[in-house]
N, C-alpha and C positions, 0 to 999 in steps of 0.2 A: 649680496648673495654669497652663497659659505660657498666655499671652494670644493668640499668633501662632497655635497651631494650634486655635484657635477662628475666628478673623479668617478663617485660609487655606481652609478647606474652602468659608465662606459667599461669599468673595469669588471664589472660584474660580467654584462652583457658577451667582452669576450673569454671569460675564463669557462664562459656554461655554453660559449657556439665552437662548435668542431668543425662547421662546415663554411661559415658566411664570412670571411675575414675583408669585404670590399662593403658591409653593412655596414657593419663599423666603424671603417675608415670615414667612410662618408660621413655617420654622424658626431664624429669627434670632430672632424672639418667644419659640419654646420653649427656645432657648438664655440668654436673657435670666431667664428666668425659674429655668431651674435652677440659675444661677449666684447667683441671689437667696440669702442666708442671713443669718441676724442675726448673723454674726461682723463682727467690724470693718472685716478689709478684702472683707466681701461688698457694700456698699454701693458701695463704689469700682469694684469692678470690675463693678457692674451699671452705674454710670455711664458709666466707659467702652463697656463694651459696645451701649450705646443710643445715644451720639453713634456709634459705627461704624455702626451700624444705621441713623440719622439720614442721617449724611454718604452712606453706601450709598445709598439708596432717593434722595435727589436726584439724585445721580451718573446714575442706572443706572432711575430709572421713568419709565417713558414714558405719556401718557396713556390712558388706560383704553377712550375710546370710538375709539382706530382699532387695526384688526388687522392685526399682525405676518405677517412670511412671511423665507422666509432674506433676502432683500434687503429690504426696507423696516425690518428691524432694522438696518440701519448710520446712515448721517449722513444719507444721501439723505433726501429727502422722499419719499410713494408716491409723486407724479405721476412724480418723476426716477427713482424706485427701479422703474416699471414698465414705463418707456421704455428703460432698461437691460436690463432681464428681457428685453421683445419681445415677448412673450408672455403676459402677465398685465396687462390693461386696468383700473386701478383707476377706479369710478366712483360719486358719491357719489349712497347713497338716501333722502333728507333733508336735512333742514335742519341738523341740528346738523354734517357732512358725514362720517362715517361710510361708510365705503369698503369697499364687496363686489368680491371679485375674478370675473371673465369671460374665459375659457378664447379669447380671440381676437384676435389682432394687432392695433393699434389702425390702422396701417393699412390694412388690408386695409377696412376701411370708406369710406377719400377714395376719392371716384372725381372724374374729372379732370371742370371744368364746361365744357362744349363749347355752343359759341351753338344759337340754333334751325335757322340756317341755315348752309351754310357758305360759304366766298368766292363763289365762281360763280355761287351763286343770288343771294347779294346782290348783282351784280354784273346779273345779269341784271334783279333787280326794280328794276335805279335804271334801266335803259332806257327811254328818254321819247323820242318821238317829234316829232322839232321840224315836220319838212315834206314832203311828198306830192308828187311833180312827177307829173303822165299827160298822157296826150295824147288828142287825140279827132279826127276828121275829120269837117266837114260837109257833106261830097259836093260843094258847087259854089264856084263861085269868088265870091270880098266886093268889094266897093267899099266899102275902108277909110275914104276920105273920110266916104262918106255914112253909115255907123255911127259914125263919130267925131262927125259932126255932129249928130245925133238921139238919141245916149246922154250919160247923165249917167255919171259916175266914169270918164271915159275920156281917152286924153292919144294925141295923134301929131303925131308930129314925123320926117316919114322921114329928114329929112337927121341925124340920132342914128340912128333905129330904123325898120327897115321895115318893123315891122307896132305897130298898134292896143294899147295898153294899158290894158283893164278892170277894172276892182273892184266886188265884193261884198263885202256885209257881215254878211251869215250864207247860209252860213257863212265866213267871212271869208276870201276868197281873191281871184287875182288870174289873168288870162286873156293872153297874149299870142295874137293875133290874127294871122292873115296871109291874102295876097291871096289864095293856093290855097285856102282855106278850112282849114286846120289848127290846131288852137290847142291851147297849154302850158298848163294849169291848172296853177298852184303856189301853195303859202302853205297848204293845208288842212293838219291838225295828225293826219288818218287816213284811211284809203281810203276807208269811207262818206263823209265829206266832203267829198273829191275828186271821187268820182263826185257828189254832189249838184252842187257846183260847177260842174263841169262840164254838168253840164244844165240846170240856170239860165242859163250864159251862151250856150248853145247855140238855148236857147226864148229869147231876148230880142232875138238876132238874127233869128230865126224869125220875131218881131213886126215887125221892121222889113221884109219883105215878102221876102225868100229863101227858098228851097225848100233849108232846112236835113234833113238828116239823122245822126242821133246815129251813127256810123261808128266802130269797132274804138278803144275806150275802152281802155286801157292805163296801169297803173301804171310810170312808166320811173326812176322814181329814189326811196328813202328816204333822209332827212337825219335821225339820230338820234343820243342823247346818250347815255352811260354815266360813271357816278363808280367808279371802284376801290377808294377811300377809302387809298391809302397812293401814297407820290412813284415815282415811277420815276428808274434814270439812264439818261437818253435819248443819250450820248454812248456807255456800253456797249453798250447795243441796236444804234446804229448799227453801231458796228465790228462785232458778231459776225452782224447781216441786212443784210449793205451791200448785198446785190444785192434785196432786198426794200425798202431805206428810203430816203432823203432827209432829209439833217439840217441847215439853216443859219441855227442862232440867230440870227444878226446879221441876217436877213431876215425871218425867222419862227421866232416861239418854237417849232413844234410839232414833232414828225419824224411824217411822212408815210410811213404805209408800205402798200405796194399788196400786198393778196393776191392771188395767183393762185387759188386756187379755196375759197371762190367769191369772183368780182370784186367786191371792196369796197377801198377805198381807207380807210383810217381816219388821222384826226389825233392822235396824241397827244402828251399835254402830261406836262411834270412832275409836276405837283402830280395826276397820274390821271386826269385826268378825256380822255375818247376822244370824239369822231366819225367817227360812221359817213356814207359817202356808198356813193351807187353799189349797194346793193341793191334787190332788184329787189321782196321780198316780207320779212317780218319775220322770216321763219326764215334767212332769209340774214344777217339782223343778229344774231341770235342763235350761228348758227353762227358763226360771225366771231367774235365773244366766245368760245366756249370755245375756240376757238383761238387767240387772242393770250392770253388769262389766264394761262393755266401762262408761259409765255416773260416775260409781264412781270412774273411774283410773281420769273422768278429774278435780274430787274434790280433789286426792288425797295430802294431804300435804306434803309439802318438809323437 
């Protein structure tokens, strides 16, 4: 009997099975065996037939605890064999790593990680409030001198400043005084402040013997801060809102750009960070914000 069409059938049989590698074995064993005979050259050719047997089963077995599928029998490994597929997610249920297949894209499981907030609310929660400017009237008219004289934390010098300069210290603000009786409270860090402010240095005057009156208390200015946290180019902004900005490094780093509604004038710098002036109440700073954000995200530098 020729040797070749014993070899051909086995060898065939496992280069075309990707799934049965214990058929095989078996029938290269039963072939082994029948070829057994106490003639002389049965010994030989049982020999031979076991080193093909030998040499096969290296070749051609693959470990026993992962399972096969038409792709993860080639060279790939599963992980590459099931990223190929697309469609067949291998994933290990133990320790020894033994791989059960899942009927579902392994994409389809990332989902993209999105912050908690997005720009504009961050944008909004760095808003800090640096300063408070209102005004207040006291119905009658001062003798600056004689407040100057009988107050502590106070400074006049007309030939600088024509009116009276006061200080408190909680809450930590400052009064500009005048002979009409009107005064600029500034320096308080919030509108309760401000009005406090204001009425402290309006009853201190009061002490010193005027017939003050607290008269039409008015917030006229908010000074506030915003970070963006990424640079801007303030040379493109200019050229495409020239009728809206002011840009001249060489004088001043910042571009200045005045909105029309509502009236806020804001600073901004390169490095993102904004001032607000010229609002009247904190929804006008705010508003101001979602209005320059979109226009400076499309300045922003890479």
């Amino acid at each position: 009997m020729d040797l070749g069409t014993i070899d051909k059938p086995a060898g065939h049989k496992l280069l075309n099975s990707s799934t049965n590698f214990e058929v095989q074995s078996s029938s290269t064993s039963q072939s082994t065996a029948t070829m057994a005979s106490p003639s002389a050259g049965g010994s030989r050719i049982q020999e031979t037939v076991s080193a093909t047997h030998d040499t096969e089963k290296a070749l051609f077995q693959r470990p026993d605890n992962v399972r096969h599928d038409s792709v993860s029998s080639s060279l790939f490994s599963p992980h590459v064999a099931s990223t190929i597929a697309g469609e067949v997610a291998l994933t290990p249920t133990h320790s020894n790593a033994t791989f059960t297949p899942q009927l579902t894209n392994p994409h389809s499981a990332m989902t993209a990680v999105t912050p908690m907030a997005s720009g504009p609310h961050q944008a909004k929660n760095s808003i800090k409030l640096q300063n408070c400017v209102s005004t207040v009237s006291l119905g009658c008219e001062l003798k600056l001198l004689d407040i100057y004289c009988r107050t502590r934390f106070s400074e006049y010098n007309p030939a600088r400043f024509h009116g009276v300069v006061m200080k408190i210290l909680e809450p930590r603000a400052t009064a500009l005084v005048f002979r009409s009786g009107k005064i600029v409270c500034t320096g308080a860090r919030n509108e309760h402040d401000s009005y406090l402010a204001a009425r402290k240095f309006a009853r201190i005057i009061h002490k010193l013997g005027f017939p003050v009156k607290f008269l039409d208390f008015k917030i006229q200015n908010f000074i506030a801060t915003a970070d963006l946290r990424f640079p801007v180019r303030l040379e493109a902004l200019q050229q495409a809102h020239g009728q809206f900005t002011s840009y001249e490094p060489e004088l001043f780093p910042g571009l200045v750009y005045r909105m029309v509604r509502p009236r806020v004038v804001l600073l901004i710098f390169v490095n993102g960070k904004i001032v607000f002036t010229g609002g009247k109440n904190r929804n006008e700073i705010c508003e101001a914000l979602d209005i320059i954000y979109p226009i400076l995200r499309s300045y922003r530098k890479n």
